[in-house]
C-alpha positions as CSV (number, residue, x, y, z in Angstrom):
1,X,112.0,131.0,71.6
2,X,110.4,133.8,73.6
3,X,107.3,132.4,73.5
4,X,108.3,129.0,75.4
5,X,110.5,130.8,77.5
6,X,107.4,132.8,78.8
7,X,105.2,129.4,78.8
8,X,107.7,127.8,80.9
9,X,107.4,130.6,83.3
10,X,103.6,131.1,83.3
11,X,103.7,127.6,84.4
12,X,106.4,127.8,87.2
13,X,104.8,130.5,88.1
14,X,101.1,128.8,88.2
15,X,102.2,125.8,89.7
16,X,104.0,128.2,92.7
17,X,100.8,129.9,93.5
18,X,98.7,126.2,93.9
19,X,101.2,124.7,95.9
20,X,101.5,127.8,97.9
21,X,97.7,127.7,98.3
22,X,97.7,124.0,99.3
23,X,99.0,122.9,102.7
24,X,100.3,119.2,101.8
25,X,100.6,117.9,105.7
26,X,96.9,118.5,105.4
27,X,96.4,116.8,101.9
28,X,98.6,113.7,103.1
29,X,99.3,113.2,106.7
30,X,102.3,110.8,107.6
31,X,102.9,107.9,110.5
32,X,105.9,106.5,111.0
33,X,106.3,102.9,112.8
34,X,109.0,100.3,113.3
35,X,107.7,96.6,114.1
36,X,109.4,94.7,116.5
37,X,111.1,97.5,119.0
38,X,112.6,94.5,121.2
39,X,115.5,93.4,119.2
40,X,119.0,92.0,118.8
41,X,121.9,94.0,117.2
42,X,121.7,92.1,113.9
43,X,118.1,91.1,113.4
44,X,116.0,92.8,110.8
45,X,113.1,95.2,111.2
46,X,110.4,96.4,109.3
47,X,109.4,100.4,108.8
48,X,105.9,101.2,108.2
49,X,105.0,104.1,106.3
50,X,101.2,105.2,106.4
51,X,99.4,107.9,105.5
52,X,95.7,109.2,105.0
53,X,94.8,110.6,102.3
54,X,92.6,113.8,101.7
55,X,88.9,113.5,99.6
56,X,89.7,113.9,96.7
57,X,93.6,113.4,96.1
58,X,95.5,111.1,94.9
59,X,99.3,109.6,95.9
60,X,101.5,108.2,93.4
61,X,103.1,104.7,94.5
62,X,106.6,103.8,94.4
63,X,106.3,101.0,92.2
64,X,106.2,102.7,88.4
65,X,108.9,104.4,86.8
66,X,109.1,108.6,86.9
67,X,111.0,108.6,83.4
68,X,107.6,110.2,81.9
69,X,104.3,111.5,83.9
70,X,104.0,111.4,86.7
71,X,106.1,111.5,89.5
72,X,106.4,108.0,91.6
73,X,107.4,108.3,95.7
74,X,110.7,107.8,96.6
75,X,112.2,106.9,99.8
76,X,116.0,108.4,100.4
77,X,117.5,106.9,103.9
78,X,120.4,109.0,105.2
79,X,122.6,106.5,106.0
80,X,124.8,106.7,109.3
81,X,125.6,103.5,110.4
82,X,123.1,102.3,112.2
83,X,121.2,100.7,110.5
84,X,121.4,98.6,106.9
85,X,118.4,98.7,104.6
86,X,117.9,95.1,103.3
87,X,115.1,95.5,101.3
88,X,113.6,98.0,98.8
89,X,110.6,99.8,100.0
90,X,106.9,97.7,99.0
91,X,103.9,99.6,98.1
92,X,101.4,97.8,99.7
93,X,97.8,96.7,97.2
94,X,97.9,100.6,95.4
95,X,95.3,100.7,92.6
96,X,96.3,100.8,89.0
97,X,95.2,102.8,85.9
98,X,96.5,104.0,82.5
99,X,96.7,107.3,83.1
100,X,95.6,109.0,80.0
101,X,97.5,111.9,79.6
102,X,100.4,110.1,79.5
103,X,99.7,106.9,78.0
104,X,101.3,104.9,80.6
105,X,100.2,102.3,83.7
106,X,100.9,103.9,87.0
107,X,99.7,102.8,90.7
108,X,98.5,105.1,93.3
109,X,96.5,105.7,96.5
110,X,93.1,107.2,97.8
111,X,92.3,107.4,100.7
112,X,94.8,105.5,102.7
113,X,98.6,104.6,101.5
114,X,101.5,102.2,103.3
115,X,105.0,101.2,102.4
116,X,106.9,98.7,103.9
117,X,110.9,98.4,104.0
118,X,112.8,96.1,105.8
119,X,116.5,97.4,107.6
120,X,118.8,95.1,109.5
121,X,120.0,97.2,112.8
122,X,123.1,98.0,113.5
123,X,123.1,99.7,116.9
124,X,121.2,99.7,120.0
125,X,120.4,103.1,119.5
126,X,119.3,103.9,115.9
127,X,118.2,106.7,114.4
128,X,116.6,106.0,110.9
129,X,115.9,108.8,109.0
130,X,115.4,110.3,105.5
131,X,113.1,111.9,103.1
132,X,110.0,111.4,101.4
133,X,109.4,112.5,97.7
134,X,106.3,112.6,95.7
135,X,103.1,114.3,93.8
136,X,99.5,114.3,95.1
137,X,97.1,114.9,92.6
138,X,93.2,116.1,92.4
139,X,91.9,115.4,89.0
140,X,88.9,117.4,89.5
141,X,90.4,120.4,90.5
142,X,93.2,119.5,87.5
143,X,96.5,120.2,89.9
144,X,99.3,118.2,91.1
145,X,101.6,119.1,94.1
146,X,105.1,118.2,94.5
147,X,105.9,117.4,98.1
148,X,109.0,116.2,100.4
149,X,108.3,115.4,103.5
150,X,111.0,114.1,106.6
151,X,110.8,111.3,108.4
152,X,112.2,109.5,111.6
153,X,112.4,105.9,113.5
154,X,114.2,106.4,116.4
């Protein structure tokens, strides 16, 4: 019992010191766009969320279930009446692979990464906000990085 009590924290304590060493606004660097900013109380909207991705890294997609593995990007909107989302966020053409360590399919990014949700608008004046979950991985270096990151249409 000692012995994977003191595994457990060798790796806590590993994985603290690489994500300490690794700024992720620099690994993945987020934009933040809303089509259509002339609009009707009512109509729907689309959010675009793109990113670039740093050499070497990869970004999980959304569309693949966390249960095992890897960890798959959420989207959490903070709701406060302004808006209504009316569609679940779409990963938009991420490449697939069976990832070997885990035995599973899972999609991700290189390079370049967008998601797409749609939101019907409430009020004039939104303010649509939230947070971004995920894991960036290099596979040369052999790390992955836990992230959350904020974001805001407004």
């Amino acid at each position: 019992m000692k012995k994977i009590y003191f595994v457990c924290l060798l790796l806590l304590f590993t994985n603290t010191i690489f994500a300490q060493d690794t700024d992720i606004d620099k690994i993945v660097n987020w934009n933040f766009k809303i089509t259509n900013k002339d609009f009707k109380i009512g109509d729907e909207v689309e959010l675009v969320f793109s990113s670039s991705i740093e050499k070497g890294w990869s970004l999980y997609s959304s569309d693949f279930k966390g249960d095992i593995g890897p960890q798959p990007t959420i989207f959490q909107f903070s709701e406060n009446g302004s808006f209504e989302l009316s569609s679940d966020i779409q990963a938009i053409a991420p490449l697939k692979k069976v990832d070997k360590t885990w035995g599973t399919e899972v999609s991700y990014f290189t390079q370049k990464a967008e998601f797409k949700a749609k939101v019907r608008l409430v009020e004039h004046s939104y303010d649509i906000f939230g947070v971004i979950k995920g894991q960036v991985c290099h596979l040369k270096k052999g790390i992955c990085v836990p992230f959350e990151k904020t974001f805001q249409f407004n």
